[in-house]
C-alpha positions as CSV (number, residue, x, y, z in Angstrom):
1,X,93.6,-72.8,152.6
2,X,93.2,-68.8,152.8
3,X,95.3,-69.3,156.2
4,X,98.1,-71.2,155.0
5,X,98.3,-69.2,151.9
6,X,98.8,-66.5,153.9
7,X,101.5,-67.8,156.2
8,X,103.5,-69.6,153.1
9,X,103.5,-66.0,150.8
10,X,104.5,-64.5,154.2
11,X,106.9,-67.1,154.4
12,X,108.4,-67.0,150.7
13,X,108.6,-63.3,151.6
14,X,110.5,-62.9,154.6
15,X,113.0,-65.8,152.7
16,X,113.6,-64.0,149.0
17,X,115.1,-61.2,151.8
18,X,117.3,-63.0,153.3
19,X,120.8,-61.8,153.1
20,X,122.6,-64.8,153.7
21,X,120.4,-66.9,151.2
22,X,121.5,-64.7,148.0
23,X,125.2,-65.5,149.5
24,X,124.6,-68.7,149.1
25,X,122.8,-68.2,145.4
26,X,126.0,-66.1,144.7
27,X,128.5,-69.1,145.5
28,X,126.3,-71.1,143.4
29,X,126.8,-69.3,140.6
30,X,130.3,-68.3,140.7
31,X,130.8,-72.2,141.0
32,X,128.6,-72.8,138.0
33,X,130.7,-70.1,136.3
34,X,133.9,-71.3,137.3
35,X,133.2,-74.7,135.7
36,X,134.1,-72.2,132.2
37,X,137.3,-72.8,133.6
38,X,137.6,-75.8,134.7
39,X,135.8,-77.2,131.2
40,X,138.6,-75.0,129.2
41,X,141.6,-76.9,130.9
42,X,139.9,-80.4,129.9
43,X,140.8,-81.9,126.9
44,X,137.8,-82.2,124.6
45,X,135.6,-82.8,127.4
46,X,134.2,-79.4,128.1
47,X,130.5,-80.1,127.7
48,X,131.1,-83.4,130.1
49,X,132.7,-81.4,132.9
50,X,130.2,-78.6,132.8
51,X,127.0,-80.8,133.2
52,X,129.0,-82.6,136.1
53,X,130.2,-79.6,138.1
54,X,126.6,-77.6,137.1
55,X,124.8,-80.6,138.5
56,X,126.9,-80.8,141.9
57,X,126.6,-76.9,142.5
58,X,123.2,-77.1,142.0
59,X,122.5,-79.7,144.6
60,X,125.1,-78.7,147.2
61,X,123.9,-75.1,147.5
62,X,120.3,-76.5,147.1
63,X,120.9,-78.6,150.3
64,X,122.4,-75.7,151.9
65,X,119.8,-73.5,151.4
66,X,117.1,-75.8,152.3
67,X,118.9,-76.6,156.0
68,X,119.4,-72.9,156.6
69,X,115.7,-72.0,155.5
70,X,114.5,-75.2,157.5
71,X,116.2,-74.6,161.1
72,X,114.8,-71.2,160.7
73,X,111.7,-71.2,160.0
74,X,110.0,-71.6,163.5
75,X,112.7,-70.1,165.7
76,X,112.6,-66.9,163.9
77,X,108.8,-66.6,164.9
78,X,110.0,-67.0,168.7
79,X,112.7,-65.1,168.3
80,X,110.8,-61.8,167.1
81,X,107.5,-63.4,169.4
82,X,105.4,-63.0,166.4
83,X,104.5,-66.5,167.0
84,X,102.6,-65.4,170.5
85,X,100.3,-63.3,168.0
86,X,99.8,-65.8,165.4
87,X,98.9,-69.2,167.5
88,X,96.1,-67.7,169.7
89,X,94.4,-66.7,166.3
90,X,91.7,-69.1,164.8
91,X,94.6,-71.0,162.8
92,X,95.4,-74.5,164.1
93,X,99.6,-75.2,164.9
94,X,99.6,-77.7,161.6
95,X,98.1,-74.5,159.5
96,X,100.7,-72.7,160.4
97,X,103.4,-75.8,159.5
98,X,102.2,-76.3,156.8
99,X,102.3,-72.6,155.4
100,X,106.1,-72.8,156.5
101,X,106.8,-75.7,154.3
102,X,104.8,-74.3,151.4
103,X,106.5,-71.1,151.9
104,X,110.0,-73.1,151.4
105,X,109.2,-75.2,149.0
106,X,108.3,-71.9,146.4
107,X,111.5,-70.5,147.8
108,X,113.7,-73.4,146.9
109,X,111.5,-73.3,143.3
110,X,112.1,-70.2,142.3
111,X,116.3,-70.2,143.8
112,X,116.5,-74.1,141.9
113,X,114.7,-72.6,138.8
114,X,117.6,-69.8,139.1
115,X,120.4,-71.8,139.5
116,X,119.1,-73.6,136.6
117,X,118.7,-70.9,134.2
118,X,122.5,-69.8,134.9
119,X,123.4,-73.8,134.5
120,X,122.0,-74.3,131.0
121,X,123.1,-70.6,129.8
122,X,126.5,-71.5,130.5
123,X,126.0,-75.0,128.6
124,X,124.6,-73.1,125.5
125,X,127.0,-70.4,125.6
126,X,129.7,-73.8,125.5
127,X,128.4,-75.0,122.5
128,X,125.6,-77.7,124.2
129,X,122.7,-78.3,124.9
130,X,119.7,-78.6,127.5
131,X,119.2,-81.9,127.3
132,X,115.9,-84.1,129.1
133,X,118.5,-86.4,131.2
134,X,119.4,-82.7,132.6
135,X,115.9,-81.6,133.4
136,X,115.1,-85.5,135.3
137,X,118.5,-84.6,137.2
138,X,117.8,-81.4,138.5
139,X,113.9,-81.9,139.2
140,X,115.3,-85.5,141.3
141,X,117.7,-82.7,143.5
142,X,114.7,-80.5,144.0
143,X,112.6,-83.5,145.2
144,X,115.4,-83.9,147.7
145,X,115.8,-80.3,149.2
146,X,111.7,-81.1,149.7
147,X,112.6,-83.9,151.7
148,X,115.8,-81.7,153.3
149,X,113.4,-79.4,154.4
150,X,110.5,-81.2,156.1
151,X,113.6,-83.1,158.1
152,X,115.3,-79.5,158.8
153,X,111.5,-78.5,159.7
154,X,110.5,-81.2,162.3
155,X,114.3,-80.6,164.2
156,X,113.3,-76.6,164.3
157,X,109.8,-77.7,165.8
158,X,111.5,-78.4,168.9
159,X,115.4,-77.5,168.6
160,X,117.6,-74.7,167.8
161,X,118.8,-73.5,165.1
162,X,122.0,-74.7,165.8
163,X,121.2,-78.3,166.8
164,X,118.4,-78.6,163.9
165,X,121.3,-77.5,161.5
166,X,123.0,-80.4,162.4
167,X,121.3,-82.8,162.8
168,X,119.6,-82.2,159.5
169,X,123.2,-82.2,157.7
170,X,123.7,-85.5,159.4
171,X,120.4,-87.0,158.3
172,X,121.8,-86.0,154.7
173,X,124.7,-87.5,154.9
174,X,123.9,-90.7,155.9
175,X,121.2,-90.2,153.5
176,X,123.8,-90.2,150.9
177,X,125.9,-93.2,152.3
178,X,123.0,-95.4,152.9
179,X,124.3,-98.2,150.4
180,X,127.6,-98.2,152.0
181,X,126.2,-98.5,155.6
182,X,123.8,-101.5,154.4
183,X,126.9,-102.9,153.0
184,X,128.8,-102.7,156.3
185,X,125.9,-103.5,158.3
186,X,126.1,-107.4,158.1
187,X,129.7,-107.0,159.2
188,X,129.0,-105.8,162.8
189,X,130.0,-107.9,165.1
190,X,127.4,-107.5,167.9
191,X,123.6,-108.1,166.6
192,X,121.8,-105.1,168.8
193,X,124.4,-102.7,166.9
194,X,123.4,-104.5,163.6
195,X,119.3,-104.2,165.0
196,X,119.9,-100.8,165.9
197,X,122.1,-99.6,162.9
198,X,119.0,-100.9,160.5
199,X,116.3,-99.4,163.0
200,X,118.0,-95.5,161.9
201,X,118.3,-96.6,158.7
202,X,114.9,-97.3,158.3
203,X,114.0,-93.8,159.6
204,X,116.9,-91.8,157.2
205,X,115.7,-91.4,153.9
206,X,117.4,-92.7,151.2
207,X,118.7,-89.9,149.5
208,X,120.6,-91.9,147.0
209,X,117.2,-92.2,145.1
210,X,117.8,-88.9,143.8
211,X,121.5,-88.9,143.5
212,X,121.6,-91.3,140.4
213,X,123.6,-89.9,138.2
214,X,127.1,-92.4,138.2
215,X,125.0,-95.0,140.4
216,X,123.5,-98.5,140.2
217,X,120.1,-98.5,139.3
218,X,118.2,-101.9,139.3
219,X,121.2,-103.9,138.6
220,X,122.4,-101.5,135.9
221,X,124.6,-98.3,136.1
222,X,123.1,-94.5,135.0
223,X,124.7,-91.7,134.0
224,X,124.0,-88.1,132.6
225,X,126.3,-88.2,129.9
226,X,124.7,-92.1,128.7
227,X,121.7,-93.9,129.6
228,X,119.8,-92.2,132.5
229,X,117.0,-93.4,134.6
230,X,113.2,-93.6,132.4
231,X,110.5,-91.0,133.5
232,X,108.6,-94.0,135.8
233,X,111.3,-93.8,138.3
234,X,111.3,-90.3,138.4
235,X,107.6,-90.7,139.2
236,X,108.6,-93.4,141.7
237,X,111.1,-91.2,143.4
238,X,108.6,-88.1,143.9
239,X,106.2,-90.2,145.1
240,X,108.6,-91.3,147.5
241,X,110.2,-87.7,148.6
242,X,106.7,-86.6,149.2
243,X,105.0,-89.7,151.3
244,X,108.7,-89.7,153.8
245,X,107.8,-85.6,153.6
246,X,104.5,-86.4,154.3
247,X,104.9,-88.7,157.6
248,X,108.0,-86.6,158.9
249,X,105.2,-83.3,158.3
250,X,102.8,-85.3,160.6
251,X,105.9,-86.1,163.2
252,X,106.8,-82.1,163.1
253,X,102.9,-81.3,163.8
254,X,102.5,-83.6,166.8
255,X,105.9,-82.3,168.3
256,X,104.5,-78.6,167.5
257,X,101.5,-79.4,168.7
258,X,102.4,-80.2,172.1
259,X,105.0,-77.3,172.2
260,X,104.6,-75.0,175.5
261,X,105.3,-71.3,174.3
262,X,105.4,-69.9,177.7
């Protein structure tokens, strides 16, 4: 544990520095800010439109963040060769993943928590009020940056930046249209596109777990602003986010594992 506390403070470090990440935190908050706006042009629905737009910043730049601190997070190492210097150490390849991940996931914490903070001050400074549906909302949206970042992890294991960037945003986007796809699915006309089309969908997490917010939940529709999904499913969906994390973490170790440096 001394080892991978190590490499995930280094981690959390070298991310809080980042340039391009408080660019992103910026944009985030002028979005959350501008919502003032937007709520002000509404009629009598300024505390609705504020939760909505503070809700969708939150998540978008949440996701954002997460791919760019996931694609990174190994090909930096090779970039600056640090890597040659850590590896041939007594630390084992999944010590150093896993200090990576740990790393992000107190990044993503502490730039959530933030984008949180600036979320509900704007809502009290509107007259409302931090309400539990909000807290379930945001802490389902951190659970999927989590699961963002193990996918944008594995990709870096063995890819580029570039390509890992990618193909993570496409693994969150079909994430998100997963019930539209199974919808479509049994209307394929050839049945190795329908076999194959349900073998990816298997391996894409279903994203729309934490999305719920204006969605069908067990047969009946959830909202923010009306009756929102009971603590057990937000139990059930963490428990979820962290066993796919979990089995795409093992993936990323066995690809890193076998990863020629040379």
């Amino acid at each position: 544990m001394r080892k991978i506390s190590a490499i995930a403070v280094n981690t959390f470090r070298e991310a809080i520095r980042n340039k391009i990440l408080y660019a992103l935190l910026f944009f985030a908050v002028a979005l959350i800010m501008a919502s003032i706006v937007v709520a002000r042009l509404s009629l009598h629905e300024e505390i609705r439109v504020i939760e909505d737009l503070g809700l969708a910043a939150t998540s978008l730049f949440s996701v954002l963040i997460a791919v760019f601190v996931g694609v990174n997070l190994v090909y930096k190492e090779l970039e600056r060769k640090t890597v040659f210097f850590i590896i041939p150490k007594p630390i084992y390849r999944w010590e150093f993943l896993w200090g990576k991940l740990i790393g992000t996931s107190l990044t993503l914490a502490v730039l959530v928590g933030f984008m949180a903070l600036v979320f509900f001050g704007v809502l009290m400074i509107m007259g409302g009020a931090v309400r539990v549906v909000l807290l379930k909302a945001i802490w389902l949206y951190y659970v999927e940056v989590l699961v963002i970042s193990t996918v944008a992890l594995f990709f870096s294991s063995f890819s580029s930046p570039f390509l890992s960037g990618l193909f993570t945003i496409l693994v969150f986007v079909v994430g998100r249209l997963t019930p539209d796809i199974e919808m479509f699915i049994p209307r394929m006309g050839d049945e190795w596109l329908k076999t194959f089309t349900q073998a990816v969908m298997y391996c894409i997490p279903d994203l729309n777990l934490f999305n719920v917010s204006g969605a069908l939940v067990a047969g009946e529709w959830v909202s923010i602003h009306g009756e929102f999904v009971t603590w057990l499913y937000v139990g059930k969906a963490t428990a979820y986010g962290l066993i796919y994390g979990g089995i795409v973490m093992f993936l990323a170790m066995v690809v890193f594992r076998r990863r020629d440096f040379v």
